[in-house]
C-alpha positions in Angstrom: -22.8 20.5 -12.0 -24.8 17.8 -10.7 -26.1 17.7 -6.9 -23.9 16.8 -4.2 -24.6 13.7 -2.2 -24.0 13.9 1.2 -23.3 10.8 3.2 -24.7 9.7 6.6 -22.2 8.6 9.3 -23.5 4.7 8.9 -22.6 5.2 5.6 -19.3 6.1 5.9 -18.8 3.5 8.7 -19.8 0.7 7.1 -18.0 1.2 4.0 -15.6 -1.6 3.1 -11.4 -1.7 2.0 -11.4 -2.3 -1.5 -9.9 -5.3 -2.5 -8.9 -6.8 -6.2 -7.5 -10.0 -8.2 -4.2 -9.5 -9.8 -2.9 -11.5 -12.4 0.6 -12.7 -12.5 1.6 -14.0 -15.5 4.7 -15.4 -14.7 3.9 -17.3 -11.8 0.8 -18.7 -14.0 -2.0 -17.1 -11.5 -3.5 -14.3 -9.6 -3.6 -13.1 -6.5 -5.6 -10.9 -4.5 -4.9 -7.5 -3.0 -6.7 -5.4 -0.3 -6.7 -1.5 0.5 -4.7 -0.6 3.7 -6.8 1.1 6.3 -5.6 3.6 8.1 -4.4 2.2 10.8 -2.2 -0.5 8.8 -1.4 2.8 6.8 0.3 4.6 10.2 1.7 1.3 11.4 3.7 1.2 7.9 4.8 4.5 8.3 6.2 4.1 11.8 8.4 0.9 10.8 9.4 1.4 8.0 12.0 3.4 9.2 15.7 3.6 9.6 17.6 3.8 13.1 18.1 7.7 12.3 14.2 8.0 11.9 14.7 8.3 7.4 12.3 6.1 5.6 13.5 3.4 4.9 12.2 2.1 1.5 12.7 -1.2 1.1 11.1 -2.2 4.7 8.1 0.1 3.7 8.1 -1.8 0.3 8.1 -5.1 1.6 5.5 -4.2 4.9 3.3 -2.6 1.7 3.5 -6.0 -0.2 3.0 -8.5 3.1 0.1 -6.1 4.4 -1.6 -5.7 1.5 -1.7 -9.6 -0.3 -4.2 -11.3 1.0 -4.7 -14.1 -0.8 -2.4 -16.5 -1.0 -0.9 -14.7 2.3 2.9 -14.0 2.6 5.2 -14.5 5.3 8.7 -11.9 6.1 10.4 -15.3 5.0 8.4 -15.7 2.2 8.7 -11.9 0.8 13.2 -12.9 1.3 12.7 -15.7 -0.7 10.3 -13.9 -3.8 13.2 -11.0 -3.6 15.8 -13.7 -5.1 13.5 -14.4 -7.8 12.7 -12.1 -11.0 11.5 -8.8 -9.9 9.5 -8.6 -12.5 6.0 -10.0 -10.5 6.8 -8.4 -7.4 6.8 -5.0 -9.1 4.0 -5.6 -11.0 2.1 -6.8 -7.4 3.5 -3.2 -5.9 2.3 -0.9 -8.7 -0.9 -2.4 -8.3 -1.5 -1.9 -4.6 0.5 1.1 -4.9 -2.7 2.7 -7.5 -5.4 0.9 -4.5 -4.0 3.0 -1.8 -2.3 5.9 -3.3 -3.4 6.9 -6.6 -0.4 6.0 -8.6 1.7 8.0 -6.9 4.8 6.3 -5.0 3.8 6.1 -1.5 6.9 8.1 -0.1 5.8 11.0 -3.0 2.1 10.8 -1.4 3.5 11.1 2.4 5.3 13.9 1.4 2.4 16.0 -0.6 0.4 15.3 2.5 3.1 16.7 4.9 3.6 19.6 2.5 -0.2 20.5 2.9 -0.6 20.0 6.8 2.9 21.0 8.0 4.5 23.3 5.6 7.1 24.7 7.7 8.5 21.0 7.9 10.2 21.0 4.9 
């Protein structure tokens, strides 16, 4: 086992979100993601959530998308108008900032391994 490297606070501060350039065949281009910080994280979360307080998938789908393309940036109307078109770039788009902030695992199966580990008696 090699030595462990311990970080400084400055370190850890001034690290930056992670971003990357998606291609998309069919629309003939790329585009470019960025990693959610925390706070946009919590703020998904929160509204992406039915009147009865059940999360609401499709909102946190589409806040996931808006949030997290940066380049060219994306409007509420804009994401409407993309959801009449194939699915097929849109999914591709998700899976890819859905491995930058979560691993690979779906977002609402990552949210619910981290409330089994802090609040199991929640379940």
């Amino acid at each position: 086992m090699g030595k462990v490297k311990l970080l400084t606070r400055e370190q850890v501060l001034g690290a930056r979100v992670q971003e990357k350039v998606i291609e998309v065949p069919q629309w003939g281009g790329s585009v470019r993601i960025r990693e959610l910080t925390k706070q946009k994280e919590l703020l998904l979360r929160s509204v992406a959530r039915t009147a009865d307080g059940q999360r609401d998938e499709a909102e946190f789908e589409k806040q996931l998308f808006l949030q997290s393309v940066v380049e060219p940036q994306f409007t509420a109307e804009d994401y409407e108008l993309l959801k009449q078109q194939a699915a097929a770039p849109l999914n591709l788009i998700v899976t890819e900032i859905i491995k930058l902030n979560f691993g690979g695992l779906e977002p609402a199966k990552a949210f619910e391994e981290r409330e089994r580990q802090f609040f199991p008696g929640n379940q």
